[in-house]
C-alpha positions as CSV (number, residue, x, y, z in Angstrom):
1,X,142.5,111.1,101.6
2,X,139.5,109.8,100.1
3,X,138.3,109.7,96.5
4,X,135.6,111.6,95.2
5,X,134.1,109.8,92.2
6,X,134.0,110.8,88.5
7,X,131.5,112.6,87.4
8,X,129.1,111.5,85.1
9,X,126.9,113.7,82.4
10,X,123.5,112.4,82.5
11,X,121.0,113.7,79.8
12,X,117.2,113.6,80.7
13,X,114.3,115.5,79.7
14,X,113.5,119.0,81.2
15,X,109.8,117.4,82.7
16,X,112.2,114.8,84.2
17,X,114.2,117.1,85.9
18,X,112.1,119.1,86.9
19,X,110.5,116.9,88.9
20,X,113.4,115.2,90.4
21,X,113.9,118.9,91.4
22,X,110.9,119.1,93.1
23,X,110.9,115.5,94.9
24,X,115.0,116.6,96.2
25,X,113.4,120.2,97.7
26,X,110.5,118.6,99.3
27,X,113.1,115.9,101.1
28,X,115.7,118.2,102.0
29,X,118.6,116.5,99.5
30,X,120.4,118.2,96.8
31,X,118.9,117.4,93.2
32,X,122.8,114.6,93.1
33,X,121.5,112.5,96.7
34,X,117.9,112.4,95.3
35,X,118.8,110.8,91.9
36,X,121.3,108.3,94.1
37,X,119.0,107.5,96.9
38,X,116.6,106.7,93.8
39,X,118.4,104.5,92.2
40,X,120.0,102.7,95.0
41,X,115.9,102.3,96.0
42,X,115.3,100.8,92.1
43,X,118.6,98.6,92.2
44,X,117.6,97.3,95.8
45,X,114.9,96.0,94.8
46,X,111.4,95.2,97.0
47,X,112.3,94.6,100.3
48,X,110.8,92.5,103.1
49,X,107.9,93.8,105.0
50,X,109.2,94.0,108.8
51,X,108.1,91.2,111.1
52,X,105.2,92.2,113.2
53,X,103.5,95.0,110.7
54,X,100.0,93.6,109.6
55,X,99.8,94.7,106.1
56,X,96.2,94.0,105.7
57,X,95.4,95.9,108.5
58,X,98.0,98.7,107.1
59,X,95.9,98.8,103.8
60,X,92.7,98.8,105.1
61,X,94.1,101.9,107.3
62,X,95.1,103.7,104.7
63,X,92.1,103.3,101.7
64,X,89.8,104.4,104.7
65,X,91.7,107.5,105.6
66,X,91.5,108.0,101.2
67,X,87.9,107.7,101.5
68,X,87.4,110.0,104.1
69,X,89.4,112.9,102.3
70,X,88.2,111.9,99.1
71,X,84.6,112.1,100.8
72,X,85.1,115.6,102.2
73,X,85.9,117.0,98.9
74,X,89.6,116.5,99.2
75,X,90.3,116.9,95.2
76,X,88.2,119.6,94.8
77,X,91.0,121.6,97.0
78,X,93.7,120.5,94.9
């Protein structure tokens, strides 16, 4: 029989949880996995880019397909 652990009160502000709320709903997780998966993300640290993935080329991708949405009046729809 496995252990489940203790829990622990954790006291944030509303705004704070509100949008933890949010980001847990938008990826399917329950408000407990989003707050974990965070923090094993923040204790993790940066990691490596993967061999073979030209980050230059990745960038450059991705401020032109900005530019174009910003261009067709992207933020005005917002």
């Amino acid at each position: 029989m496995s252990s489940q652990p203790a829990p622990y009160p954790l006291r944030m502000p509303e705004e704070l949880r509100d949008r933890l709320t949010e980001l847990s709903r938008a990826s399917g997780r329950s408000l407990n996995a989003e707050i974990i998966g965070i923090l094993q993300d923040a204790v993790a640290g940066p990691q490596p880019v993967p061999a073979g993935i030209d980050v230059d080329s990745l960038a450059e991708a991705v401020a032109d397909r900005v530019a174009a949405k910003l261009k067709n009046g992207y933020l005005d729809s917002i």
